[in-house]
C-alpha positions in Angstrom: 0.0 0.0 0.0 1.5 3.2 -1.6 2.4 6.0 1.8 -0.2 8.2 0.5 -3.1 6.1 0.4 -2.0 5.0 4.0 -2.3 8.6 5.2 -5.6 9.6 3.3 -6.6 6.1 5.2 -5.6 7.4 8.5 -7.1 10.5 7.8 -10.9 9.4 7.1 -10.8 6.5 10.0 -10.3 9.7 12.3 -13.3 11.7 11.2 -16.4 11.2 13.3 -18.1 7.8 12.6 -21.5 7.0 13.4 -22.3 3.8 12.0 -21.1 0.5 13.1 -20.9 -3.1 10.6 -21.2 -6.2 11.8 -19.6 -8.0 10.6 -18.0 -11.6 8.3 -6.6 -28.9 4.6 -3.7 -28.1 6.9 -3.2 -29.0 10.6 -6.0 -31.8 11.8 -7.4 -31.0 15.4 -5.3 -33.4 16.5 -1.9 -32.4 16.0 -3.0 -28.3 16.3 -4.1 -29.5 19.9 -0.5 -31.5 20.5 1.0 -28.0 19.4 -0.8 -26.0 21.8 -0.2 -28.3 24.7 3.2 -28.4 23.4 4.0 -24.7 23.3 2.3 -24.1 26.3 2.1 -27.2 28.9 5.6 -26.4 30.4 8.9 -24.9 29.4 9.8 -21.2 29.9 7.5 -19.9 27.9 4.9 -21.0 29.9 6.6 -20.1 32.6 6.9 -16.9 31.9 3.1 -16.0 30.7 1.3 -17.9 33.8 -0.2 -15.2 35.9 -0.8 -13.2 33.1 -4.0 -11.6 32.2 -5.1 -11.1 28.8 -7.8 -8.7 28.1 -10.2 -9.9 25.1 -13.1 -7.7 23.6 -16.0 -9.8 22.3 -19.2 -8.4 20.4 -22.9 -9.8 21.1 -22.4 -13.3 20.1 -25.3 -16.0 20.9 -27.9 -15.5 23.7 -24.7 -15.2 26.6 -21.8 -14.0 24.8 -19.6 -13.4 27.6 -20.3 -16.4 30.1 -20.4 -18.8 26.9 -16.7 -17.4 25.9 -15.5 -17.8 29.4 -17.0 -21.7 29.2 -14.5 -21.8 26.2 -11.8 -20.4 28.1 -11.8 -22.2 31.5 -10.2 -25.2 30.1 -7.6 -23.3 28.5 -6.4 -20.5 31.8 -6.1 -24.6 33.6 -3.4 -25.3 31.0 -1.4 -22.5 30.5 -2.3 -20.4 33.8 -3.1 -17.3 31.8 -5.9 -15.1 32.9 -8.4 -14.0 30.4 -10.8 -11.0 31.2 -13.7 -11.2 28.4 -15.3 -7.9 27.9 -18.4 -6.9 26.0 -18.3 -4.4 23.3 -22.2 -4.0 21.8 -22.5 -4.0 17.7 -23.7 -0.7 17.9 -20.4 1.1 19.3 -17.6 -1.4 18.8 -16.2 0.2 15.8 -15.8 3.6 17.6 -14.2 1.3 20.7 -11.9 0.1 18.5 -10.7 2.6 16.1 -10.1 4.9 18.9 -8.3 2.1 20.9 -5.9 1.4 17.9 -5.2 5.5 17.3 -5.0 6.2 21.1 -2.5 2.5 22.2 -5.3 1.9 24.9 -7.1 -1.1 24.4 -7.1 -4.7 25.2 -4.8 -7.1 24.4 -7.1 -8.6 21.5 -10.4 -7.8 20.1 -12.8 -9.6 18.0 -13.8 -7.9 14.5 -15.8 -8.2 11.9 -14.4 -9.8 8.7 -15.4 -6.6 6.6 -13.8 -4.4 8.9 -10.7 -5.7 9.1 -9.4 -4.0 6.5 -10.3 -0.7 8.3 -8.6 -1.5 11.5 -5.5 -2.4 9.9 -5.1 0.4 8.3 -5.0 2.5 11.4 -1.5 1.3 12.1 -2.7 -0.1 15.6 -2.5 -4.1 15.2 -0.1 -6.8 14.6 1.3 -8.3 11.7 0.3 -11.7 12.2 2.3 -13.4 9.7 5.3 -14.3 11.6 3.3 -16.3 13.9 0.6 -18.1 11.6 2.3 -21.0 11.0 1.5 -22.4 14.6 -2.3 -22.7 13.4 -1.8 -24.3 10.2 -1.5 -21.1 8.2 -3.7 -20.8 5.0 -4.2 -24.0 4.2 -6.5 -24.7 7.5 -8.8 -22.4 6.2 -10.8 -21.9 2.7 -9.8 -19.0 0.1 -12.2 -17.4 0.9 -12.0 -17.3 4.7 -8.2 -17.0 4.6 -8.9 -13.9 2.6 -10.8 -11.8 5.2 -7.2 -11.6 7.2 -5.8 -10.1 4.2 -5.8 -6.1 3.0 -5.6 -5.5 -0.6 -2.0 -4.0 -1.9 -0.4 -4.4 1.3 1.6 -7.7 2.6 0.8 -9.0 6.1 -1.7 -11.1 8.2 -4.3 -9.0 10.0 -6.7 -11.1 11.7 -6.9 -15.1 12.5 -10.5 -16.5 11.6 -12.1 -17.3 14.0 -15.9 -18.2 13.1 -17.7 -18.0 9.9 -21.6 -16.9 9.1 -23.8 -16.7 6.3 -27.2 -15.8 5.6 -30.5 -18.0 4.6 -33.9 -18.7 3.8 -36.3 -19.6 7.1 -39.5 -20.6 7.1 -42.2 -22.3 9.0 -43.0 -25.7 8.0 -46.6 -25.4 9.4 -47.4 -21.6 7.6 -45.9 -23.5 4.1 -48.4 -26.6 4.7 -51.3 -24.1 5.7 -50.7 -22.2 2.0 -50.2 -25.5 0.5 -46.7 -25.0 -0.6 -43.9 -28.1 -1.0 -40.7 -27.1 0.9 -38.8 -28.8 -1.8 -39.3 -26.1 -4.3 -40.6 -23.3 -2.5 -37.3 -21.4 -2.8 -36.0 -22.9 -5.3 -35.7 -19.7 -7.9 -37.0 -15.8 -7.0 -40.1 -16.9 -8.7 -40.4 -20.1 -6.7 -40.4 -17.8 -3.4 -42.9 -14.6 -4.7 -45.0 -17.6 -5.5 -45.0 -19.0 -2.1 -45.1 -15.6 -0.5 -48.1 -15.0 -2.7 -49.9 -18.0 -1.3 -48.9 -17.3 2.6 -49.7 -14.0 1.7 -53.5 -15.6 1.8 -52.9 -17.5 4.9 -54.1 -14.9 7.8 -53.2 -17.0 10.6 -51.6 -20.0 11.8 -52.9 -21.9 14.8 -55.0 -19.3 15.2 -52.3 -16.7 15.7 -51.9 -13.5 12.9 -48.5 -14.5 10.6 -47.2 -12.2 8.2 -45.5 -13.7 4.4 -42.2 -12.1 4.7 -40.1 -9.6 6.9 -36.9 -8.0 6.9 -35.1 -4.9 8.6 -34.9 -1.3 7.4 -32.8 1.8 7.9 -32.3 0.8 11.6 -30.4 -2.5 10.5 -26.6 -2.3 10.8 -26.3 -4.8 8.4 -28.7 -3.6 6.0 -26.4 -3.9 3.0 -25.8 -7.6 3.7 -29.0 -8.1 3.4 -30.2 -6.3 0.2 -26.4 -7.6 -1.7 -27.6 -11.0 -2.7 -30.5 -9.5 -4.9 -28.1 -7.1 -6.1 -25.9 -10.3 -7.5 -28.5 -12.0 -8.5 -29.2 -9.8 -10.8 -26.0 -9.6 -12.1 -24.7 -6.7 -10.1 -21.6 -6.1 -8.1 -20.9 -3.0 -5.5 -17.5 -2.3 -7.1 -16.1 -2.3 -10.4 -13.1 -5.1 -10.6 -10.4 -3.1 -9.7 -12.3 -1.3 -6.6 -11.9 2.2 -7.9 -15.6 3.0 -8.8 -18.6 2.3 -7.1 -21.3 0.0 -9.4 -24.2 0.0 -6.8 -25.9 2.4 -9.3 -26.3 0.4 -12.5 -28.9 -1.2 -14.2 -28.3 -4.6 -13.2 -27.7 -2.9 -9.2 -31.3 -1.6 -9.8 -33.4 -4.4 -11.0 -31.6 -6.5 -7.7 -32.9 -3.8 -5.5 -36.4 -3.5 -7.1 -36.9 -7.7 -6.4 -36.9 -6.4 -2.8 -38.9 -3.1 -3.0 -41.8 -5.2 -5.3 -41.8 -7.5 -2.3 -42.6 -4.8 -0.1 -45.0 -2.4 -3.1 -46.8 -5.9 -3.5 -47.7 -6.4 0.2 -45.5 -9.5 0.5 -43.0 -8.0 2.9 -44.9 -6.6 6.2 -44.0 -3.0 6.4 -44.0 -2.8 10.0 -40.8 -4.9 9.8 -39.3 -1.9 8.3 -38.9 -0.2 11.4 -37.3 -2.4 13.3 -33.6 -3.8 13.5 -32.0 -7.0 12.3 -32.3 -8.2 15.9 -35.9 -7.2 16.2 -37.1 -9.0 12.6 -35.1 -12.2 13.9 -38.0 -11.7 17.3 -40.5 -11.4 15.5 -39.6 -14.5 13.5 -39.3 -16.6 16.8 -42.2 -15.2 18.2 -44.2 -16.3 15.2 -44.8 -13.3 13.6 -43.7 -14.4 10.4 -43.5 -17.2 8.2 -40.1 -16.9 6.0 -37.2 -14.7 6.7 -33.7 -14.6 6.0 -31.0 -15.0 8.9 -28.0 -17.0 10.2 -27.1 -19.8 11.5 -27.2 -18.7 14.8 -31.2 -18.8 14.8 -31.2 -22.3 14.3 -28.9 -23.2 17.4 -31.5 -20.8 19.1 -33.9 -23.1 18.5 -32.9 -25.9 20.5 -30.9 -23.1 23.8 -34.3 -23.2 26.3 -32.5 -19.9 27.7 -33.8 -18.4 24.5 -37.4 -17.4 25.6 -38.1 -15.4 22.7 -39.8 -18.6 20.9 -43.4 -19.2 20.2 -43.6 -23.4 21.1 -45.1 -23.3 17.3 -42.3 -21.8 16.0 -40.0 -23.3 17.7 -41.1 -26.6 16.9 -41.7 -25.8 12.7 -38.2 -24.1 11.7 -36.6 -24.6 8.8 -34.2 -23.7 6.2 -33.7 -23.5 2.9 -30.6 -22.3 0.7 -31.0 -18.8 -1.7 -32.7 -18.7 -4.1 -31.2 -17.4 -7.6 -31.8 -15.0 -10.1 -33.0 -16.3 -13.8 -30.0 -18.1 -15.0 -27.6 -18.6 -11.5 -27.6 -19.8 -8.5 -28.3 -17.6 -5.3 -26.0 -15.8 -3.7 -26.2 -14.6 -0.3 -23.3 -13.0 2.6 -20.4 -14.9 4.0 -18.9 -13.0 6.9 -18.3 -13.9 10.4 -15.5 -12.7 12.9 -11.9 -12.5 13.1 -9.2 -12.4 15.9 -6.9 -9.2 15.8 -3.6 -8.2 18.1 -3.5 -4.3 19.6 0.5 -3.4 18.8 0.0 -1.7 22.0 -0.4 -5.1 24.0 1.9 -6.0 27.0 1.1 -9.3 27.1 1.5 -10.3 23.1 3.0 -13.6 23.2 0.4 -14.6 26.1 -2.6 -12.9 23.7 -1.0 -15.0 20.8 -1.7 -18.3 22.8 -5.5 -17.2 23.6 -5.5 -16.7 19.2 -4.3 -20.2 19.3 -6.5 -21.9 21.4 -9.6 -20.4 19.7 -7.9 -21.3 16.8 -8.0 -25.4 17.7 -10.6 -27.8 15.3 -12.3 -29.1 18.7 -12.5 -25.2 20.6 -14.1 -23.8 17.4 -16.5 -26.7 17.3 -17.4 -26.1 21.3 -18.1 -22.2 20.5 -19.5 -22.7 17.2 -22.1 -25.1 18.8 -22.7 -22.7 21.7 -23.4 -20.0 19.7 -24.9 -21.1 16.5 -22.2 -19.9 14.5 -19.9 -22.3 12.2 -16.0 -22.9 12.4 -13.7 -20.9 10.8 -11.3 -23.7 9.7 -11.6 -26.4 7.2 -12.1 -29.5 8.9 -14.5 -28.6 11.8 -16.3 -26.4 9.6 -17.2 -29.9 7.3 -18.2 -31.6 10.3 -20.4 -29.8 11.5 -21.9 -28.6 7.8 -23.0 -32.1 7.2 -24.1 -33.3 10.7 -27.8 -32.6 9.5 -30.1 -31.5 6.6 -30.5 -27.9 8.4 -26.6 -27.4 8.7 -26.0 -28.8 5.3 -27.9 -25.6 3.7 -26.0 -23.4 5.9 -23.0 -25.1 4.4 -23.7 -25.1 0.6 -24.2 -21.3 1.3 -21.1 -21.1 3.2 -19.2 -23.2 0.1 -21.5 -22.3 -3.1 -23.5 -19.3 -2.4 -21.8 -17.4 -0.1 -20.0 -13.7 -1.2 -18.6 -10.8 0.4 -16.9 -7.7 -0.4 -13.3 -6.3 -1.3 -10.7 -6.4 1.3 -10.1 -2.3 1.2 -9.7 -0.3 3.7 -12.0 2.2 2.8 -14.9 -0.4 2.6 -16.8 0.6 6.1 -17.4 4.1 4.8 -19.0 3.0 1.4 -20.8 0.4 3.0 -22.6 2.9 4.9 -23.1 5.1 1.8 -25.0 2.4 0.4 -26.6 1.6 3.8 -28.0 4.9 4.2 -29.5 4.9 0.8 -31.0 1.6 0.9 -32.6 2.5 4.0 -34.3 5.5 2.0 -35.5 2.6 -1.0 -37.1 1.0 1.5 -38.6 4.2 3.1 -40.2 5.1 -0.1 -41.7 1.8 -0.7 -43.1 1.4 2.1 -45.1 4.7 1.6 -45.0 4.6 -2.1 -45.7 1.4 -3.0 -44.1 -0.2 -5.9 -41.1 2.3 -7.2 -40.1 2.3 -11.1 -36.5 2.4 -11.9 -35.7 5.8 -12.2 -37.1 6.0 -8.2 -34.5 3.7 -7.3 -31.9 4.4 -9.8 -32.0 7.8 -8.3 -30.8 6.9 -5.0 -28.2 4.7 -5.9 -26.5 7.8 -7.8 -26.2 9.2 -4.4 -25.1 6.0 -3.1 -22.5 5.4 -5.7 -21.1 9.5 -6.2 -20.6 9.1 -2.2 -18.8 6.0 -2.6 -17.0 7.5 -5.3 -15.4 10.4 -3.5 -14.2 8.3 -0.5 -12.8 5.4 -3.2 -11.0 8.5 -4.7 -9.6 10.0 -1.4 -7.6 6.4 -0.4 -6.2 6.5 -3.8 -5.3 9.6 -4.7 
């Protein structure tokens, strides 16, 4: 990465920021776990870390994020005697937490991070190069392409984060609202058509059990991940959100269009309840559980709700009639949908590295990410675990074709967080205006995407220049 573009970097990551982005074949299990106890069972090493605490920032993952991690974690502070304080960061602030923690050197000793934004942090010139020490996990080849590639910035040499789970987004429906409209799972979602078809008929079905369900729902503006959401219409329909070589934003052209019109029809056509418009990703995913709605699109995470009794957002008839189904795709491909997740990332202000290095490779063993995966309804970030669990079950499996077949994410740039919020905001508006509008023509939508794409354009232009 050419010195200028590093300091045009540094210079936008300072400016006030007040959106947030969620996110996201080598070693076997066995021999990553004989490492670890190796490097950290006895010797001087160990000697030397035990007693040490190691601070670790975590976001909102699963129903108890933080006394799920420290289940993870009790086994390994017995090994190596290293103390781990887990510390929640909410969605909604932790990229302000931890920009300012990697300008200002005051931070913990490691922080979780979304796969999209590691580009961001690293740019900041406030984490560790990681390559020196990847080797001890298996490196590259323990992970898939396009995992392994979510560590990585574009132009610039280095390791910047170590996966550490994976994510990616699907159809759910109730099995009871389908047989009520008298709809076949099997090819309900099989193409766009297949699922405004289906929606169509639920659309009919008032109630279910004698409780009020709704077709379809999804978040609006309030949605931090809005633009995760809306992207797999966009490349169905052929559209990207950059042009190959990152330089220009293509949210704004005709094929960006027609991917956003398949969602604002859903909502002009009264398939998509409006009222879900106002609420969050979080609060749509409620209103699923609480049987509000019979199809929605969300992760994996949902599913491994379904069986936590803790989670007492569940209707017992929704509980007991989830299900999934993979994407469905445009005319002529398959469906796509977002692959993201988390990744593990080093402050260069820590005091503790080499002990914060053997937390990154603990999390980092096939059996550990298969514990907190399970716990948390998320899927491993390496290879083999990730397989295992992918094909344990029919559900899983269709979170696992996305994950292998469907799944897409965005360019590892730097400047990414700051379009993706251009486009946020101005999907947000689409929605706004469908809602009250009803079904928007082309130019409507065209229109704001050309504010979408000329503000993506001048922060593209700033990193490069």
């Amino acid at each position: 990465m050419r010195r200028s573009r590093v300091t045009a970097l540094l210079a936008v990551a300072l400016m006030a920021l007040t959106f947030v982005l969620a996110a996201c074949g080598g070693d076997d299990g066995d021999s990553n776990d004989k490492a670890q106890a190796k490097d950290t069972a006895s010797g001087t090493q160990a000697k030397d870390l035990k007693g040490q605490t190691v601070r670790l920032w975590i976001m909102n993952n699963g129903p108890s994020p933080v006394a799920d991690t420290q289940r993870i974690l009790k086994p390994f502070t017995a090994q190596t005697g290293i103390n781990v304080k887990v510390e929640l960061v909410g969605w909604d602030v932790q990229l302000d937490r931890i920009r300012n923690a990697a300008v200002s050197g005051e931070g913990p000793d490691v922080t979780q991070a979304g796969t999209t934004q590691v580009p961001f942090f690293a740019a900041l010139g406030g984490f560790d190069d990681l390559s020196g020490r990847v080797d001890d996990i298996g490196g590259a080849s323990a992970y898939a392409p396009g995992i392994w590639k979510t560590s990585q910035v574009e132009g610039q040499d280095g390791v910047w984060g170590v996966p550490w789970f994976t994510e990616a987004r699907t159809i759910y429906y109730r099995k009871d609202a389908l047989k009520a409209a008298g709809v076949d799972p099997k090819t309900a979602f099989a193409s766009q058509d297949a699922l405004k078809a289906t929606l169509e008929k639920l659309k009919a079905v008032k109630e279910v059990g004698g409780k009020p369900i709704s077709p379809f729902g999804g978040p609006g503006k309030k949605a931090y991940d809005l633009v995760h959401n809306l992207m797999p219409w966009v490349w169905d329909a052929g559209g990207t959100e950059l042009s190959d070589d990152n330089k220009t934003s293509t949210i704004n052209s005709p094929q960006a269009v027609q991917g956003v019109k398949f969602a604002t029809d859903l909502v002009g056509e009264g398939l998509w309840d409006k009222s879900m418009l106002e609420r969050d990703g979080n609060q749509v995913e409620d209103q699923f559980k609480g049987g509000r709605l019979a199809v929605f699109i969300g992760g994996p995470w949902v599913l491994q709700a379904s069986k936590r009794a803790d989670d007492d957002t569940w209707s017992a008839a929704a509980r007991k009639n989830v299900a999934v189904a993979p994407m469905p795709g445009g005319e002529g491909n398959k469906g796509y949908t977002f692959i993201g997740g988390s990744n593990l990332m080093m402050f260069k202000s820590s005091q503790h590295k080499d002990a914060a290095w053997e937390l990154i490779k603990y999390l980092s063993q096939d059996q550990v990410q298969t514990d907190y995966a399970n716990l948390m309804g998320m899927f491993p970030a390496r290879l083999k675990p990730q397989e295992a669990l992918g094909t344990a079950d029919a559900d899983h499996e269709a979170f696992y074709a996305a994950i292998k077949d469907q799944g897409r994410s965005y360019a590892p740039i730097a400047q990414w967080a700051q379009v993706e919020n251009a486009y946020k905001n101005q999907f947000g508006q689409i929605l706004d205006q469908a809602a009250s509008k009803g079904q928007l023509s082309d130019a409507d939508i065209k229109s704001q995407l050309d504010k979408a794409a000329k503000e993506a354009d001048g922060l593209l232009s700033q990193a490069t220049s």
